[in-house]
C-alpha positions in Angstrom: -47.4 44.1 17.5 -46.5 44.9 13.8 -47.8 42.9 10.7 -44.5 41.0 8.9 -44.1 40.4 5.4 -47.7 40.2 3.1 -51.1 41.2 4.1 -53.0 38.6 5.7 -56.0 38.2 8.6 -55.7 39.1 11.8 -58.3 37.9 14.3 -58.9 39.4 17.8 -60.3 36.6 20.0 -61.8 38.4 23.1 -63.0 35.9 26.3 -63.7 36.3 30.2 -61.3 34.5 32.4 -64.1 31.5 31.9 -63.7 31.0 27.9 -60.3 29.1 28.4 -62.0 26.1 27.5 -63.7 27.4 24.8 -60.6 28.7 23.1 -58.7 25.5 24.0 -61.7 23.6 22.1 -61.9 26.6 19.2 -57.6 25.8 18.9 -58.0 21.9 19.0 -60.1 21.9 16.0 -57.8 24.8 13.6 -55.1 22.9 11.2 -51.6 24.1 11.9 -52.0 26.4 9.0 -54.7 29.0 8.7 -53.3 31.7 6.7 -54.0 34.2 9.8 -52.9 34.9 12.9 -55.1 35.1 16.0 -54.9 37.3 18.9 -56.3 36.0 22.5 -57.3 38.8 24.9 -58.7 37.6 27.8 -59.5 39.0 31.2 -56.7 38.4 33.3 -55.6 38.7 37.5 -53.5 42.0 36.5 -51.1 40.7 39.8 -50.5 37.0 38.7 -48.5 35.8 36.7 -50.3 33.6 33.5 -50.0 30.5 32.2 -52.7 31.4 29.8 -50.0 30.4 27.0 -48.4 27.4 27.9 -52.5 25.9 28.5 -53.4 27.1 24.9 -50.1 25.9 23.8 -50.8 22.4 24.3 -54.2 22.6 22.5 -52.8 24.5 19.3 -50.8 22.8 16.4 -49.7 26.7 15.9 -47.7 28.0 18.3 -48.7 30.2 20.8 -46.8 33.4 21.9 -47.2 35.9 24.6 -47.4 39.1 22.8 -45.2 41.8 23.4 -44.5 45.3 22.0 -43.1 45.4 18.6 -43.0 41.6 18.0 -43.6 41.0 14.4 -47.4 39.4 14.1 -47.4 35.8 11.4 -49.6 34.2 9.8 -50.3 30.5 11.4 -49.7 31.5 14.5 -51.2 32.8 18.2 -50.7 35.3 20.4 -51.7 35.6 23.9 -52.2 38.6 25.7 -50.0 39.2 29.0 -51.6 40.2 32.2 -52.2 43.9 32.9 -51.7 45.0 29.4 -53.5 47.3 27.0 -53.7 45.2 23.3 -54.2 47.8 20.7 
């Protein structure tokens, strides 16, 4: 993931397989616009396929992405880690 256009926040949101109601409450209460993006990485069944985004996508007014390699990170928005991935 590579930062687009100016500097701004990026925060790495780490959670067991257990926090997805955490984060789903921590999502429900951000605005739409933060001014920073944030980056889920949870532990995830490396052989199933998730639906970690389309959950956290209903509780955000920011959308939420699976990240991938080389997508362009933005501010006011969320990215979810994929199963068996390395974020760095």
């Amino acid at each position: 993931m590579q930062p687009s256009g100016d500097p701004f926040p990026v925060v790495g949101i780490g959670a067991s397989a257990g926090g997805l109601e955490a984060l789903s409450t921590l999502l429900r209460a951000l605005p739409a616009r933060i001014g920073m993006s944030l980056v889920m990485v949870l532990h995830l069944d490396p052989t199933q396929k998730s639906m970690l985004t389309a959950i956290l996508g209903r509780a955000s007014e920011m959308p939420v992405s699976e990240a991938a390699q080389g997508m362009q990170v933005e501010p006011d928005h969320v990215y979810v880690i994929p199963p068996n991935v390395e974020m760095r």
